[in-house]
C-alpha positions in Angstrom: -28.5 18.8 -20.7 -28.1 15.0 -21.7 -29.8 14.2 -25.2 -30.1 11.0 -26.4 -29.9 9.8 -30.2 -30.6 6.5 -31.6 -29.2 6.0 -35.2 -29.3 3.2 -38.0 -25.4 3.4 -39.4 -24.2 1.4 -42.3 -20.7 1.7 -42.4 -18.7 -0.7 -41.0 -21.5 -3.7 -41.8 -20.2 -7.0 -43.9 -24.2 -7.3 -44.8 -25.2 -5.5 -47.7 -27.8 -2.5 -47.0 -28.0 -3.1 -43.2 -26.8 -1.2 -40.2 -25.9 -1.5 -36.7 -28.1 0.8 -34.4 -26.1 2.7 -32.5 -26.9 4.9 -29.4 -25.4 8.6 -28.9 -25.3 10.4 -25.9 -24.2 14.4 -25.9 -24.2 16.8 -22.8 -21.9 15.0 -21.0 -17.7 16.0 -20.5 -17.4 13.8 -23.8 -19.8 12.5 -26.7 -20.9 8.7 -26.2 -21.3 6.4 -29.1 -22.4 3.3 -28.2 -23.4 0.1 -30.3 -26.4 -2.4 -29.4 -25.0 -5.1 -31.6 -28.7 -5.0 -33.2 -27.7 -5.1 -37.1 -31.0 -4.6 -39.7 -31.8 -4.0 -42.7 -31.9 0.0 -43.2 -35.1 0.3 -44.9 -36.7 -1.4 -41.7 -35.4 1.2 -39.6 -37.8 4.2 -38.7 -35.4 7.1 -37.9 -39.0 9.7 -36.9 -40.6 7.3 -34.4 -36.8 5.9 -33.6 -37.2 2.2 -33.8 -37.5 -0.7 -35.8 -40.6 -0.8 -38.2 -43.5 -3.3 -37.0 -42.5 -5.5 -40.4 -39.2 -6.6 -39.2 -40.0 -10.1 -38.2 -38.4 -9.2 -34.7 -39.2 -5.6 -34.1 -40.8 -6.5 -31.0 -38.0 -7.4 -29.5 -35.4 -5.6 -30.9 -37.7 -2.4 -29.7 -37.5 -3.6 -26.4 -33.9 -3.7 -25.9 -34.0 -0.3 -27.3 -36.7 0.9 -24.8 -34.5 -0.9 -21.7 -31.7 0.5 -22.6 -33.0 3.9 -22.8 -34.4 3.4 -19.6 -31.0 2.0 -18.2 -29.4 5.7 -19.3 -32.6 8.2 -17.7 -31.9 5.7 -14.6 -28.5 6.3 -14.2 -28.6 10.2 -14.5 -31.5 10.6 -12.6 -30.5 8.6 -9.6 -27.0 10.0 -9.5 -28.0 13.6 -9.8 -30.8 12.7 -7.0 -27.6 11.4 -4.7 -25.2 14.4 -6.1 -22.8 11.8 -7.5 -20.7 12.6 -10.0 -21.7 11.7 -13.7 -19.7 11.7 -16.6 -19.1 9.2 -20.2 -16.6 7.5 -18.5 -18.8 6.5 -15.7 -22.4 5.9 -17.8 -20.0 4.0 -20.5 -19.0 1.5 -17.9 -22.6 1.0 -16.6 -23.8 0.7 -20.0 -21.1 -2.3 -20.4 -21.8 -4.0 -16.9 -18.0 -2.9 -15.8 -17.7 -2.3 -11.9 -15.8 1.3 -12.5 -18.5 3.1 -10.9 -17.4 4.0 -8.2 -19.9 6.3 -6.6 -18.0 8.4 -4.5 -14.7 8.9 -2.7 -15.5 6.3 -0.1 -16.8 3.9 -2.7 -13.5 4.5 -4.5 -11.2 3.8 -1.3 -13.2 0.5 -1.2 -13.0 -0.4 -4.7 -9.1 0.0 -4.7 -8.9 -1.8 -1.5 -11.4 -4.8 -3.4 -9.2 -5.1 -6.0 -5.7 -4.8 -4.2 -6.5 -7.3 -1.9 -4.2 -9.7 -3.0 -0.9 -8.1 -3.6 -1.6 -5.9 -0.8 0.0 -6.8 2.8 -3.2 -6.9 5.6 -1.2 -4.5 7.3 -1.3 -2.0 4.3 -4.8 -3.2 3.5 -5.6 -2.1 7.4 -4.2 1.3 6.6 -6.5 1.5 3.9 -9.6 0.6 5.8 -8.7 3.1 8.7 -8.3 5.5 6.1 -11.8 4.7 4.6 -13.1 5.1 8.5 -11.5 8.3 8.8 -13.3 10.2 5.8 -16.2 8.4 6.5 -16.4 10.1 9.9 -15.3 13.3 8.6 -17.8 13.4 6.3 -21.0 12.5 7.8 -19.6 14.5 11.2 -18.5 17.7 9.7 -19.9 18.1 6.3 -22.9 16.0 7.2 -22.9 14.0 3.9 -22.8 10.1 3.5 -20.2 10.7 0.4 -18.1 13.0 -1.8 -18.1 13.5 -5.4 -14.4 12.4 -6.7 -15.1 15.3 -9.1 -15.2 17.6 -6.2 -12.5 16.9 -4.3 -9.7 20.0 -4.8 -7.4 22.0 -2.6 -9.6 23.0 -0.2 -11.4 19.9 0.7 -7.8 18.0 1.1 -7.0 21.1 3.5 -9.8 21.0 5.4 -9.5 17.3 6.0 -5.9 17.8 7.0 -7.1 20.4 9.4 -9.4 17.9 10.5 -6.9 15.0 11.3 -4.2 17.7 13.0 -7.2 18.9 15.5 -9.9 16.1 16.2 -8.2 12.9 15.5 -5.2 14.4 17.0 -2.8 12.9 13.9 1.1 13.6 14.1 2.4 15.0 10.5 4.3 11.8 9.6 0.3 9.7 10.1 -1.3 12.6 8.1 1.4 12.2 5.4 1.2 8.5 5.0 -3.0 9.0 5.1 -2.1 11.5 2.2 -0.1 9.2 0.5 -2.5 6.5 0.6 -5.4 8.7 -0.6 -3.4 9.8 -3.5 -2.5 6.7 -4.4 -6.9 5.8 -5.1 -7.1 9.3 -6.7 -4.7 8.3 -9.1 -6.5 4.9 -9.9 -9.3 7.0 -10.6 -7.5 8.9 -12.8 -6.1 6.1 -14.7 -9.6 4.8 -14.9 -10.7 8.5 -16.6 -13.4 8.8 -13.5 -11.7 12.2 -12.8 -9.5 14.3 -15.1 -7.7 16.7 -12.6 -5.7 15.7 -9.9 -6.9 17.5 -6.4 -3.4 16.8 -5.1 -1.6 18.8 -7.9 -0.3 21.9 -5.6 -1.0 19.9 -2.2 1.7 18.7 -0.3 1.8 17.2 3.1 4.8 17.7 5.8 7.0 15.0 7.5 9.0 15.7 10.9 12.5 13.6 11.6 11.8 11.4 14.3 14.4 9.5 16.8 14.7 5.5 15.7 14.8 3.7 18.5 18.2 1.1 17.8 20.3 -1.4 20.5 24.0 -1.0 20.1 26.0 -4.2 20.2 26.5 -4.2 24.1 22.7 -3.8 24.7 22.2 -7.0 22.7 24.9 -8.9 24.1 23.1 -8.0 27.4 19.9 -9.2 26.4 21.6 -12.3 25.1 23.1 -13.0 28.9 19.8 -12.8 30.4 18.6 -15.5 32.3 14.8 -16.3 31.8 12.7 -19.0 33.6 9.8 -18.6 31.6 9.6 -20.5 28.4 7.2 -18.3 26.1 9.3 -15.2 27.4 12.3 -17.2 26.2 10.9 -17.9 22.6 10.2 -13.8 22.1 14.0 -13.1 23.4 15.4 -15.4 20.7 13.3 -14.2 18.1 13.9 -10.9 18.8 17.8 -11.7 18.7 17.5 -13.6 15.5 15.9 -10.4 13.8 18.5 -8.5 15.2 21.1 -10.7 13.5 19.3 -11.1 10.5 17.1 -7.6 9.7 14.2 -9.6 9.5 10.7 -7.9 9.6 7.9 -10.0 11.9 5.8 -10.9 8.9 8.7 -12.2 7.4 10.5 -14.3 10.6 6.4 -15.6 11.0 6.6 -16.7 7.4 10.5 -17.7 7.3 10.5 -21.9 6.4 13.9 -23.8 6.5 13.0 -24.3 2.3 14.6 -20.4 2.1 17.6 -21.0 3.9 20.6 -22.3 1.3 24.2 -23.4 1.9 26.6 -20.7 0.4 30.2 -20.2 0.1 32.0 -22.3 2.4 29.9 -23.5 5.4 27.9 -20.5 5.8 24.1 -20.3 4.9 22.4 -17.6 3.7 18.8 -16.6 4.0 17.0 -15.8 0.6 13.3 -14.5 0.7 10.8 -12.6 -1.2 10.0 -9.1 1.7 6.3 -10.2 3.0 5.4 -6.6 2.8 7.1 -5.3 -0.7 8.1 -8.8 -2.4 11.5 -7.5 -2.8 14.4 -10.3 -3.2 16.6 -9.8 0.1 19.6 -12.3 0.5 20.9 -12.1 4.7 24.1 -14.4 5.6 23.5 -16.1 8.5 26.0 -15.4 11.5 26.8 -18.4 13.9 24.4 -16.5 17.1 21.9 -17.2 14.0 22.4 -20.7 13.3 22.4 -21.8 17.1 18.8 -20.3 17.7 17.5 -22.4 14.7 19.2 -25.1 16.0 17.5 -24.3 19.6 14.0 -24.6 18.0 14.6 -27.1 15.3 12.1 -30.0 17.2 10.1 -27.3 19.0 7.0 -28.6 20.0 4.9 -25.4 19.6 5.4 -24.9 15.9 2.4 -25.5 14.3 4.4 -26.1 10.9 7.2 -28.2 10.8 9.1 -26.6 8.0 8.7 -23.0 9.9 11.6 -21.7 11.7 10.5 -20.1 14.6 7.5 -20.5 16.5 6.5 -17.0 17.1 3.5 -15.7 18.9 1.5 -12.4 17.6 3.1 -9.2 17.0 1.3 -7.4 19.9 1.9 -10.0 22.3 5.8 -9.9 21.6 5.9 -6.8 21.9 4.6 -6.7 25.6 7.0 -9.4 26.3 9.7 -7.6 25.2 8.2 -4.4 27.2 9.1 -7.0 30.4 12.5 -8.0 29.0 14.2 -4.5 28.5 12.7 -3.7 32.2 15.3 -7.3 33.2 17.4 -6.3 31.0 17.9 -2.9 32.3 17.3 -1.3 28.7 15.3 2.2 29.0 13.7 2.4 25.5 10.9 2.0 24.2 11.5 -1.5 22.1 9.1 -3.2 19.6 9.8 -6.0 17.5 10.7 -3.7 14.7 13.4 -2.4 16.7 15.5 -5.5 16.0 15.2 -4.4 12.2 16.3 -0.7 12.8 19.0 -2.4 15.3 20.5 -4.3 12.5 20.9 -2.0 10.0 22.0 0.8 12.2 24.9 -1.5 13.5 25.3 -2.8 10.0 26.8 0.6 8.9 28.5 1.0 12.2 30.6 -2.0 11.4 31.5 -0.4 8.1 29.2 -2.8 5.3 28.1 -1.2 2.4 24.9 0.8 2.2 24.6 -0.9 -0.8 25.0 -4.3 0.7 22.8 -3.4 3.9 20.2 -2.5 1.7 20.0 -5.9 -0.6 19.6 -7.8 3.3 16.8 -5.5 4.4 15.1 -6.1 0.9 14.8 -2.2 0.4 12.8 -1.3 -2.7 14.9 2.3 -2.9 18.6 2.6 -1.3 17.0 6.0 -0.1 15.1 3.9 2.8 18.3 2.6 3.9 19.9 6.1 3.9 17.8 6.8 6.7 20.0 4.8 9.0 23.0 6.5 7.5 23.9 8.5 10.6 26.8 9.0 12.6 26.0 7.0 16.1 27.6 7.9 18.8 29.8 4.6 19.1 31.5 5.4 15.9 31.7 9.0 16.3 34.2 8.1 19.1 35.5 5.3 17.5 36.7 7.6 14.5 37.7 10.6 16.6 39.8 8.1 19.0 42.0 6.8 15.8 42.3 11.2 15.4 43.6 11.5 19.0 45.7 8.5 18.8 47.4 10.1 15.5 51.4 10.4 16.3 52.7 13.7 18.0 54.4 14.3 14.5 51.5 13.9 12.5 49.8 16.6 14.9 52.4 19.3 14.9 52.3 18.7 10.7 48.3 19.3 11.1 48.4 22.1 13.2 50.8 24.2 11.2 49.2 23.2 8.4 
């Protein structure tokens, strides 16, 4: 039960014989001691009736702050325990101070960390928030018929349940439900860090992730898309683009976004792209090869860019991507190709053509080196590229190996 104590304390004044009244809350997860700023003298403080005595020149007022902010506490508790919303000091301290850390529930704490993540956030990772917001909205008022969910609720189960729920009815592979899981956790934790909720419902959860086939172009099937001859101009544009984030790893956001003001000479004659990542703002640094150079060349006075500085006057994401669906289809390419292909692509011949991890993963502007290990496997080109220098080996070598 939530009592509530108004006091008259004297210790830390700089007035002689006054105090600061002071309002204590018990009955909650912690004890609240909370200060009104209202300093009197301490003989004109009635601690039975619990206010200030009628000849303070200002007790009128000064008792009706009290009063309102009395009320301000039975309103909070009352309407949150009417709305079985979670309540605890953390929570009534930050109302009592104005602060905008209530968060009611778990859907009004997805959109309070997508509010104030907004701007370092990319709007595709801000969509991704939003669709996870959709998601549990729909779970919630669909299967457990509720318009919200305590954050001091949530535990094991409900994070299986919901799991459950996006394998069956929203029909979610494991590698979607993982990166759902991930982005949940990663508001749970803000409430932590804010002291909303003490536990951490994810503790002994843990989602799954399945190895899925990268779609890549090897060298030849890029050389054949260069040779392609295309009439139409706007089909044109998306088959350079696409070849200049082939020979640069560039992700769309980033060749959208990339002005000739990031391009610097380097050694030699060769230039060299250098960039802040549109999604991660990591530093990435990518040479540019001469294919490179001749395509910014190509759209240098392009008439369609709508800033003169940009490099390449590229369309929307989705509408390259159905132009590229019509270009592997000339080109003769049966894969399924996206504009993020050209990225995979790159780094997958990258390591083919023996460059550094380490170097492959300062031009893709990788946060961890672990995200570039994921194109560290053996393709089939240099699988018989290494076996042939084996089977070329001289006859002597062999006979050596074999009795060996």
């Amino acid at each position: 039960m939530v009592k509530m104590y108004f006091l008259c304390c004297s210790y830390r004044t700089r007035i002689k014989d006054h105090g600061i009244i002071k309002l204590r809350i018990a009955g909650l997860d912690k004890q609240i001691n909370h200060s009104t700023r209202i300093c009197i003298p301490i003989a004109d403080w009635d601690s039975k009736k619990v206010q200030v005595k009628a000849r303070h020149e200002q007790a009128y007022i000064l008792n009706k702050q009290i009063s309102d902010l009395r009320s301000k506490v039975i309103d909070f508790i009352e309407t949150r325990t009417k709305n079985n919303e979670l309540i605890s000091a953390d929570l009534l301290k930050a109302h009592l101070y104005g602060e905008s850390k209530d968060t009611k529930g778990l859907l009004d704490m997805i959109q309070y960390y997508i509010d104030t993540n907004k701007g370092r956030l990319s709007p595709g990772t801000v969509k991704q928030y939003e669709s996870i917001h959709s998601k549990i909205t729909k779970y919630l008022t669909k299967e457990l018929l509720v318009p919200d969910y305590p954050l001091d609720k949530l535990n094991y189960r409900f994070l299986n349940d919901y799991r459950i729920y996006l394998e069956s009815k929203c029909v979610n592979g494991p590698n979607t439900i993982d990166r759902d899981v991930k982005r949940l956790k990663a508001v749970i934790h803000l409430a932590q860090r804010l002291e909303i909720i003490k536990e951490d419902p994810f503790k002994n959860f843990k989602s799954q992730t399945v190895v899925t086939h990268r779609s890549t172009l090897n060298v030849n099937e890029i050389v054949t898309i260069e040779e392609l001859t295309i009439q139409n101009e706007t089909m044109s544009l998306v088959r350079d683009a696409f070849l200049f984030m082939c020979y640069t790893g560039l992700a769309y956001s980033d060749l959208k976004n990339l002005t000739n003001s990031q391009i610097f000479q380097s050694i030699g004659s060769k230039r060299i792209i250098k960039l802040q990542r549109h999604k991660t703002d990591e530093h990435c640094m990518v040479p540019l090869m001469d294919k490179a150079e001749a395509l910014i060349t190509k759209y240098k006075d392009h008439q369609s860019k709508s800033i003169s500085d940009v490099v390449f006057p590229v369309i929307s994401n989705q509408k390259m991507n159905q132009y590229l669906k019509l270009i592997m289809q000339l080109a003769g390419i049966n894969k399924v190709i996206t504009c993020h292909v050209a990225r995979h692509s790159f780094a997958t011949n990258s390591l083919e053509y023996n460059i550094p991890i380490e170097t492959v993963s300062r031009m893709l502007g990788h946060t961890n080196i672990k995200t570039t290990q994921i194109y560290a496997k053996i393709t089939e080109t240099k699988l018989m590229n290494d076996f042939a220098a084996f089977d070329l080996a001289p006859k002597a070598d062999k006979q050596i190996l074999k009795a060996i």
